[in-house]
Phi, psi and omega in degrees: 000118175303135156287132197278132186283178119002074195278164170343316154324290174325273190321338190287328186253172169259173206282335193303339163293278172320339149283329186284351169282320213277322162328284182300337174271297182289006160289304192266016155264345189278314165313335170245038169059018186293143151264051162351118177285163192288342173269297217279353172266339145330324219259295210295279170346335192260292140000289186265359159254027180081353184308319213233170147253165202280345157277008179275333203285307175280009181271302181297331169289326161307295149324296165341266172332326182272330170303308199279349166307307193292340139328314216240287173322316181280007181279000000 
């Protein structure tokens, strides 16, 4: 799967912004007891130093889950 460049938006923060969003979303997902796997924090990371857009952090993750569906079905 190709990396989605940066869209404007993306560009628009800095990265010390994009961690500190990405910081607070995920504080209030871990309060609803969500744990975020090391690749998808990996994801984040990729992210907040501009590599990816942040719709890339959800197309992979989204591929995971569908892998590992297709994984699990096929056991």
């Amino acid at each position: 799967m190709p990396d989605t460049v940066a869209t404007p938006q993306d560009a628009a923060e800095t990265a010390a912004e994009r961690r500190a969003h990405l910081d607070q979303a995920l504080a209030s997902t871990r309060l609803e007891g969500h744990v975020p796997t090391p690749e998808f924090l990996s994801d984040c990371e990729d992210y907040i130093a501009g590599r990816i857009a942040r719709e890339e952090i959800l197309a992979r993750e989204v591929e995971r889950v569908l892998g590992t569906k297709r994984a699990a079905d096929a056991a």
